[in-house]
C-alpha positions, 0 to 999 in steps of 0.5 A: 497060113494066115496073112497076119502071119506073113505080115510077121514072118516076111520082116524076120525073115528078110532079117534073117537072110540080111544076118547070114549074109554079114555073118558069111562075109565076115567069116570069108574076111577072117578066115579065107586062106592066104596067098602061097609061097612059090619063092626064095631068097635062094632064087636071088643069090640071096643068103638065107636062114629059116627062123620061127619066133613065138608069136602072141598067146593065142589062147587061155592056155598060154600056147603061142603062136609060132610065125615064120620068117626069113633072116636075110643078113646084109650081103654083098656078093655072097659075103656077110657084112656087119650092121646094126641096122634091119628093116622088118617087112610086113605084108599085105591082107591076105598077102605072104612075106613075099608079095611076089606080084610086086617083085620085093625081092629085087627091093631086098636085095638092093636093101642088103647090098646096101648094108641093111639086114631085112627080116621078112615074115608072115603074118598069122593065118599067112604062108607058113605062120600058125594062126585061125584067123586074120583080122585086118591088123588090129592082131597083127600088131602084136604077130610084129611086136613079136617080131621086133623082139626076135630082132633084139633077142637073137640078132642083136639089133636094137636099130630097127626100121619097119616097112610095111604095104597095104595092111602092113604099112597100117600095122607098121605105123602102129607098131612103131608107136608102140616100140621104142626100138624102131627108128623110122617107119616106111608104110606104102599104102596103108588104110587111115583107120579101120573102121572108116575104111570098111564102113565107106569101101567095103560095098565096093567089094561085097557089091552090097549097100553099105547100110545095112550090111557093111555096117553090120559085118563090121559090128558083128566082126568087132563083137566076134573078136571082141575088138576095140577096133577105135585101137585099128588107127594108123591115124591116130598112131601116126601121131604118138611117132614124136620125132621117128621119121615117116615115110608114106607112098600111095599110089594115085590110081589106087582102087583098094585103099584110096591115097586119100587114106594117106594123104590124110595120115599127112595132114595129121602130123604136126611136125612136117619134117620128119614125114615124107609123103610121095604120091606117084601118078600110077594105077594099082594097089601097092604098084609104085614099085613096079611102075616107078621102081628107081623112083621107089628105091631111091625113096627108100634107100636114101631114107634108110641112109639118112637113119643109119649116116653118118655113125653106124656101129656094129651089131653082132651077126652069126655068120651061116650058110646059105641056100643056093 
């Protein structure tokens, strides 16, 4: 082979490899399988009931997703109470319903004794809730949007609060600027946008340069789903709230979504009464609740408290059976 050749083959080539390599990361980002499910209100002492709600259309058809969940009623020693409040939660990327490293069902339950119903669900593509892909919220919007409707629909709720960690608590924000029905919102740790959290941290864990690479995935990604991913902005949601309160927790130490993410969600809100924003001084993602659990219940609670006091009218909820 002559040496022109190389002078024209070793640019494609080197293209090449620098191609595949943002295609495969994009895959393994969209397509890696979700954690499992190993618990269940049950293990608890927690009432229970299994429920699946259509999702969004997923395809030209007209089929929809089916997402799994689970109805916990408010309860207080195995005996239902009446409420016209549920706080929906929303995982982690790649995360199930139960984000079991952050022990959440000890949340639940004080979030059910205290008089609060509380739907947990998967996402798509997560634990038990069809779907091909993930796609860093900009469809789980919708997978929560639908979630909201369940609510309304078959348990007769129209006070909802949404919370939300990680990805949840982005996707939180942005549903809840997009329905009326929710009444506050409480997002542990979310990205402020999408496309900026991945252009300045995702060569942290593809442990290649931002430029190219990062900068190509996310191109080739947005081409893939044919993504508007100016639309990915808890940023931007956050201030389409009006007078919804906001309650943002953040992690100082946290090395996957940097609390500057939502310091800066913070500062973009006019109305500083209705946001809240706590920052512990603890290491990890989505931690806060481990290290500083009676810090992080009494945020939470005294939140709820204050949405649903002093008037709290009931809904209607079918008494069931549960699972021990």
């Amino acid at each position: 082979m002559k040496s022109k050749d190389w002078i024209f083959l070793a640019p494609c080539a080197v293209g090449g490899a620098i191609l595949g390599t943002c295609l495969y990361i994009g895959y393994r980002m969209m397509y890696t399988p979700s954690e499992t499910i190993n618990k269940w209100p049950s293990d608890y002492g927690l009432l229970y009931e299994d429920v699946s709600f259509d999702g969004p259309v997923r395809n030209k058809g007209g089929k929809r997703l089916m997402l799994s969940g689970w109805w916990i009623p408010a309860q207080e020693e195995g005996v239902i109470r009446n409420s016209r409040y549920t706080v929906i939660l929303s995982h982690g990327y790649h995360n199930v319903r139960t984000l079991e490293g952050i022990a959440l069902f000890d949340l639940v339950k004080r979030m059910s004794a205290d008089g609060y119903h509380v739907l947990m669900y998967d996402f798509r593509h997560c634990g038990f809730s069809e779907g091909r892909m993930s796609t860093g919220g900009y469809l789980e919007r919708y997978d929560l949007l639908a979630a909201i409707r369940y609510v309304k629909k078959e348990k007769h709720c129209h006070h909802i609060v949404l919370m939300g960690w990680s990805m949840g608590a982005a996707v939180s924000i942005m549903a809840g600027a997009m329905a009326k029905e929710v009444r506050g919102i409480i997002a542990d740790s979310p990205y402020a946008d999408l496309k900026h959290y991945l252009y300045e941290n995702m060569s942290r864990f593809t442990k290649l340069p931002s430029f190219p690479f990062s900068y190509l995935t996310v191109g080739l990604t947005k081409h893939w789903l044919r993504m508007n991913i100016k639309e990915v902005s808890p940023l931007e949601a956050a201030k389409q709230l009006g007078k919804r309160p906001l309650l943002l927790i953040h992690a100082e130490g946290d090395e996957v979504i940097p609390y500057k993410d939502t310091l800066t969600i913070y500062e973009a809100i006019k109305e500083k009464g209705k946001v809240d924003y706590w920052v512990p001084t603890v290491q990890g993602h989505i931690r806060a609740y481990i290290h500083e659990k009676k810090a992080y219940e009494e945020k939470v609670l005294n939140f709820l408290h204050h949405l649903a006091y002093p008037k709290r009218r009931h809904c209607q909820v079918k008494r069931i059976v549960g699972k021990y």
